[in-house]
VOGU-3710 file (C-alpha; in Angstrom, 3 decimals, decimal comma):
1> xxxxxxxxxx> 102,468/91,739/62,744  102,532/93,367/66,456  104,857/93,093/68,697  102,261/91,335/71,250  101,265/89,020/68,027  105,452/88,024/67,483  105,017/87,085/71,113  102,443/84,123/70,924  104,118/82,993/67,578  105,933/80,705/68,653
11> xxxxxxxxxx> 103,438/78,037/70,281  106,040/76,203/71,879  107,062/79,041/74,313  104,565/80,591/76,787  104,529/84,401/77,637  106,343/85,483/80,863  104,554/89,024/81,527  106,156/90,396/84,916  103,988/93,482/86,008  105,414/96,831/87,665
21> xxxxxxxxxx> 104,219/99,629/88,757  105,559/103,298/87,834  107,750/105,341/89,931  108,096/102,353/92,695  110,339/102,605/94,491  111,251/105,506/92,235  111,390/106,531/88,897  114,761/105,372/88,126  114,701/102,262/89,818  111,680/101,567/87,111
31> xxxxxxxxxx> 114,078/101,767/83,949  116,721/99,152/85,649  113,472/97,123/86,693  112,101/96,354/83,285  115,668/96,405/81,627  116,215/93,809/83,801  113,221/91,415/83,660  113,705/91,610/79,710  117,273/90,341/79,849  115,846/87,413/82,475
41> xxxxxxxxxx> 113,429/86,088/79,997  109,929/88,343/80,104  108,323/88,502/76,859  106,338/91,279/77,663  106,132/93,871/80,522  102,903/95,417/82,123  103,407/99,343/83,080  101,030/99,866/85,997  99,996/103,834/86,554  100,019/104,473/90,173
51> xxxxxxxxxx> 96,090/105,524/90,910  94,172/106,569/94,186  91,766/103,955/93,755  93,044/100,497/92,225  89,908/98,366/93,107  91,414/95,054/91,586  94,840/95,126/93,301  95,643/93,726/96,586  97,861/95,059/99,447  101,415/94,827/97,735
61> xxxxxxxxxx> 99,777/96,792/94,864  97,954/99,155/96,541  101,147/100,229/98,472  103,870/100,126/95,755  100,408/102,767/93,605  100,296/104,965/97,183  104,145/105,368/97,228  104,209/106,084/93,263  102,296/108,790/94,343  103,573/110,516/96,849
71> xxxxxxxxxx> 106,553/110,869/94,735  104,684/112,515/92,148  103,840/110,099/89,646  101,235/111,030/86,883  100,470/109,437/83,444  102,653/112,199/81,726  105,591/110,865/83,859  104,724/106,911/83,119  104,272/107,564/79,232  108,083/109,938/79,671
81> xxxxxxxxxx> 109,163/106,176/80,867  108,009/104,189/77,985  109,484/106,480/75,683  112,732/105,748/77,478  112,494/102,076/77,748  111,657/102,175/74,114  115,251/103,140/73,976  117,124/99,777/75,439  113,867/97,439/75,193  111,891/95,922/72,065
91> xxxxxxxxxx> 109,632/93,264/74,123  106,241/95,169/74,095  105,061/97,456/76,984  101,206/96,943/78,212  100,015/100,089/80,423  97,685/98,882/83,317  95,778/101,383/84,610  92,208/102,285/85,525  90,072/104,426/83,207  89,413/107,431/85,280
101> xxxxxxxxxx> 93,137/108,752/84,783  93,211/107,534/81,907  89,570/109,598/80,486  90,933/113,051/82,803  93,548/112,708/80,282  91,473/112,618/77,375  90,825/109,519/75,443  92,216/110,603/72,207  95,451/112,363/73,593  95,840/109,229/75,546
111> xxxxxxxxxx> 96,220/106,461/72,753  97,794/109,371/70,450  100,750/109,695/73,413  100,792/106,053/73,796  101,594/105,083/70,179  104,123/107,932/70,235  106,039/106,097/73,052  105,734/102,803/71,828  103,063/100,866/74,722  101,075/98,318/72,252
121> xxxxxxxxxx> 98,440/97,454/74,798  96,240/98,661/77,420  94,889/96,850/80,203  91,664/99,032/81,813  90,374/96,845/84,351  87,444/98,761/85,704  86,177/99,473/82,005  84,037/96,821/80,728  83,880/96,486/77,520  80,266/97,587/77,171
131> xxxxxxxxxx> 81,416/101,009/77,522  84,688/101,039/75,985  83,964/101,581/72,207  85,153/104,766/72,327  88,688/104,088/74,168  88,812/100,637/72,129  88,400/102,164/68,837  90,678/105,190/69,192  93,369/102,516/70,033  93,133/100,365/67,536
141> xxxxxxxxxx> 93,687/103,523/65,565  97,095/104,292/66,839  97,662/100,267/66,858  97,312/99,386/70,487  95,720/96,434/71,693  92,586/97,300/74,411  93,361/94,201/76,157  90,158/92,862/78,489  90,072/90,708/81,387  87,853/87,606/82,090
151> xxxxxxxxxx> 86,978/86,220/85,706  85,903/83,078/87,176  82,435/84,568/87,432  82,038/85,569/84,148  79,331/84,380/82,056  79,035/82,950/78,779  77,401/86,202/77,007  80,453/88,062/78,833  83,108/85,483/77,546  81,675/85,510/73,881
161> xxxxxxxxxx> 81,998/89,630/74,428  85,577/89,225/75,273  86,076/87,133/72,821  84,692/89,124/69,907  86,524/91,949/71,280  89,708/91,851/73,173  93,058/92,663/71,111  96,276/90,992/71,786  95,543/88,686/74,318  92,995/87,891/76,953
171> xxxxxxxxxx> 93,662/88,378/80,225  92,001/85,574/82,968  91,576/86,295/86,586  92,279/83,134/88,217  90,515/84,171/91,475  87,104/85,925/92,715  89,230/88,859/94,482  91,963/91,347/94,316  95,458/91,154/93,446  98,299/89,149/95,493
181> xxxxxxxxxx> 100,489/86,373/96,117  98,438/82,991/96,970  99,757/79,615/98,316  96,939/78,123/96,505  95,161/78,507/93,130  91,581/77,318/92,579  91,299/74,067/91,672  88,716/75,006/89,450  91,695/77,077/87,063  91,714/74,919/84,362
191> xxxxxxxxxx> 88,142/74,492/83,629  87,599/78,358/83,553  90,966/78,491/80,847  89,488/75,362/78,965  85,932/76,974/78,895  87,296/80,297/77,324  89,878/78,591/74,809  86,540/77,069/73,352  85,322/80,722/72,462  88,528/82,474/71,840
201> xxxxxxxxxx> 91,107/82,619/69,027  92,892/84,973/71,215  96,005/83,711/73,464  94,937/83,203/76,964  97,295/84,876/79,916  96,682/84,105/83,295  97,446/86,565/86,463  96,677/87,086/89,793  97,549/84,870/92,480  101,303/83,205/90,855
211> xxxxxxxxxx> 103,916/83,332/93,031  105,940/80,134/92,227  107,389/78,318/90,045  105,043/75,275/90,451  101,832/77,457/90,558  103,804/78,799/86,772  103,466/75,777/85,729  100,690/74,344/86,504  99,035/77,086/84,865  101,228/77,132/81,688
221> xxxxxxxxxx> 100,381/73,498/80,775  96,285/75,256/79,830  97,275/78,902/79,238  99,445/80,543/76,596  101,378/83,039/79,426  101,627/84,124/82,993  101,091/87,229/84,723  102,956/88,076/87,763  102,527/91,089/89,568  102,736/91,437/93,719
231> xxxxxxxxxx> 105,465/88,717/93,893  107,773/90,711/91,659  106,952/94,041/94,166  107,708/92,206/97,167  111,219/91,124/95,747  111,782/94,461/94,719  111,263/96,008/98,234  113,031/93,370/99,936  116,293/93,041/97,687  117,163/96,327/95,970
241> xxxxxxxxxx> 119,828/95,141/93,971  117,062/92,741/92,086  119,102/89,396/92,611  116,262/87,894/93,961  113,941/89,444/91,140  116,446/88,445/88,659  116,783/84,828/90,228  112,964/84,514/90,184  112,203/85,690/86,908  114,889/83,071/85,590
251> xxxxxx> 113,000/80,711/88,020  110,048/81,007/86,242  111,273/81,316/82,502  112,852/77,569/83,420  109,443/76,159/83,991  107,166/77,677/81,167
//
């Protein structure tokens, strides 16, 4: 059994997955980051890799990625910090990044590097899964979970694709747009889980758009995890000693 598989075990607990990007604000800030939301209560982290170009992400994202980069942050660096979180935390470690770093790499050397540094799953949001065979076979190889993501507008030929395909988990879009903290989610949220738990044996994660504890759960009483991404950058740039991370993490393991 996976790591990502001992996650969803247990039915009566619901996955926390904070996400973080890379090298923001800095490289070592990164390893206290994660260290940190695994000793508050996440069950598994997502690694974003700081890219040029992250068409899904909002704002928050798209400026924590820009600084990531002007410090220098590359894939090679990102995989150097799994290997060292590997070190001081078991929970599993999902890279998020977008396929074009990802194929400069090389698709082989990629997944090979991966298992070698302990990530179990990769999230490629602009790679459908039309054209990932090659990236999703080469990963089940090494034992990594290619991990694909569902939207509100997806249809049902697109859903039973996902569903025949996606390892670990499946990853819903709550929301027709980018990345970022919402007030509101679309009422429409539990239909859209409800209509792909009918197709799926996979557990269902939601992400974009939760920023509270009530939109946590609300969305945990239909869906086997949360994803929470820009909320966690925002505390990090406005408390550096991650209190408030720490306290909102907790916050949300309370209510899942």
């Amino acid at each position: 059994m996976s790591r990502i598989e001992r996650v969803f075990k247990d039915k009566n607990r619901k996955a926390l997955i904070p996400y973080v990007t890379v090298g923001y604000p800095n490289v070592e800030a990164t390893l206290k980051i994660v260290s940190a939301l695994a000793e508050c209560g996440a069950d598994i982290i997502e690694l974003g890799i700081p890219f040029s170009d992250p068409l899904a992400d909002g704002p928050t994202i798209q400026q924590s990625s820009f600084e990531a980069l002007q410090q220098g942050v590359t894939p090679e660096i990102c995989l150097e910090v799994a290997r060292k979180l590997r070190e001081s935390v078991d929970i599993p470690l999902v890279f998020m990044g977008y396929y074009n770093p990802v194929f400069h790499y090389g698709l082989e050397r990629f997944c090979g590097e991966c298992a070698k540094v302990g990530i179990d799953g990769l999230i490629i949001p602009d790679l459908p899964p039309e054209e990932a065979s090659e990236l999703e076979g080469l990963a089940r190889k090494q034992g990594i979970d290619l991990i694909y993501l569902l939207a509100p507008t997806s249809d049902d030929q697109r859903i039973d694709l996902v569903a025949k395909r996606s390892g670990g988990f499946i990853y819903l879009v709550s929301i027709t747009g980018v990345t970022g903290a919402r007030s509101d989610l679309p009422v429409e949220l539990e239909n859209f889980v409800n209509k792909v738990r009918q197709k799926a044996r996979q557990p269902l994660c939601v992400g974009f758009g939760i920023s509270t504890p009530e939109q946590a759960k609300r969305v945990a009483e239909v869906a086997d995890g949360i994803i929470v991404g820009s909320r966690v950058i925002q505390l990090i740039k406005e408390d550096e000693s991650l209190t408030k991370l720490k306290s909102f993490i907790a916050s949300l393991r309370a209510v899942i």
